[in-house]
N, C-alpha and C positions, 0 to 999 in steps of 0.2 A: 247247691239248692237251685232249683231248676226257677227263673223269674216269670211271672205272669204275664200274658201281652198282651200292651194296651191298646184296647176298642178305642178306636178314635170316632166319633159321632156327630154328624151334622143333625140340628131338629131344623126342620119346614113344618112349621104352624105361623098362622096368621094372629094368634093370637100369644102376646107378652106374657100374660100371666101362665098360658097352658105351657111355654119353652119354658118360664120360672121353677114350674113346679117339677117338670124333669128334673132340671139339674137340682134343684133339692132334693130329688131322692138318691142321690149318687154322693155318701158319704167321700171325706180325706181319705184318700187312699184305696179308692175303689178301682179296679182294673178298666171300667169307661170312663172316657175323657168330654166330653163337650169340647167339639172344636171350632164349632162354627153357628150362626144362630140364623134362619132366613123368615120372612114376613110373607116369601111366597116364592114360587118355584123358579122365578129369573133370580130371585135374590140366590138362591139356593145353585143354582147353574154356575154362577161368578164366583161364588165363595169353594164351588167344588173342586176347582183349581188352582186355589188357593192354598187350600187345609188340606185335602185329601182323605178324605174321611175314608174308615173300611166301611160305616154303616150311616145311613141315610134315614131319618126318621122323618116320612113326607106324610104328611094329611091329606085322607083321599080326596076330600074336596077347595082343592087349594083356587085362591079367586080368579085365578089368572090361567091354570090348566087343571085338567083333569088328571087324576091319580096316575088312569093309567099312561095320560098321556106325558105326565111328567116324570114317571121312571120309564119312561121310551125315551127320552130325553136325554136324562140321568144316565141310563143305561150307554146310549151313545159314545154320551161326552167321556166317560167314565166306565169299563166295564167289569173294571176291579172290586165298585163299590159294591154293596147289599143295600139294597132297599126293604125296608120295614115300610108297610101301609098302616097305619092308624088312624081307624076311623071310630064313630059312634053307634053305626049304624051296620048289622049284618047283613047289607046288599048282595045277594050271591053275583049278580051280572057285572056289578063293580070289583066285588072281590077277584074273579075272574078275568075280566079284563086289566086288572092290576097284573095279578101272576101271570097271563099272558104275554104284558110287556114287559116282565121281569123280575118282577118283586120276589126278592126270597121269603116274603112273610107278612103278616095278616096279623094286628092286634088290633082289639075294642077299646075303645078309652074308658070303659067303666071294667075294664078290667084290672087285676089284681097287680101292684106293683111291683112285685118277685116276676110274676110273668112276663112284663115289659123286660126288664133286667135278663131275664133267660132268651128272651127272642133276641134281646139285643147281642147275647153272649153266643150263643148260636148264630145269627149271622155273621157276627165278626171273625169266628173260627172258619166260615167260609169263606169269608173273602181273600180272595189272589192275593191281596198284599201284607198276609198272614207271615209274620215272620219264621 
């Protein structure tokens, strides 16, 4: 029996209750892990050396850098990770400049929770450090 491999997963949100509600939707026994938890993109920079996440869930408008500018960062430090953007807001110039610096991907927070799960499932199959 062939074992499933786990998505290891940093969230960057500023906001407590919006990282709560992630990991509540990732049942016991779900193939994503919560590895890491950041209030903002330095917090996020320190803990990515830490945990090693295959996927990055950063908020495009993080208080301290910009989306794009924080998976140019990410991407740097890190170029194993996948970055997820989630944002509220369908910015085409934000979106864009995100994917420009590297972002494997693009979700709406009023988007559907299977979808988050599939982008997150999806980027983790891409990442380098795919077992």
């Amino acid at each position: 029996m062939r074992r499933r491999k786990i998505i290891r997963v940093l969230i960057c949100n500023r906001y407590t209750l919006f990282r709560e509600g992630i990991k509540a939707l990732l049942p016991d026994g779900s193939p994503i892990r919560i590895v890491g938890e950041a209030a903002n993109a330095e917090q996020a920079l320190r803990l990515l050396e830490l945990v090693h996440p295959d996927v990055v869930l950063l908020d495009a408008a993080e208080p301290d850098a910009s989306g794009s500018e924080a998976t140019r960062r990410i991407k740097a430090l890190d170029p194993h990770v996948e970055v997820l953007i989630v944002s509220l807001y369908d910015d085409e110039p934000l979106i864009s400049n995100c994917m420009d610096a590297g972002a494997a991907g693009w979700i709406r927070k009023n988007d559907q929770s299977w979808r988050l799960k599939q982008a997150i499932h999806t980027a983790g199959r891409r990442s380098h450090r795919a077992a």
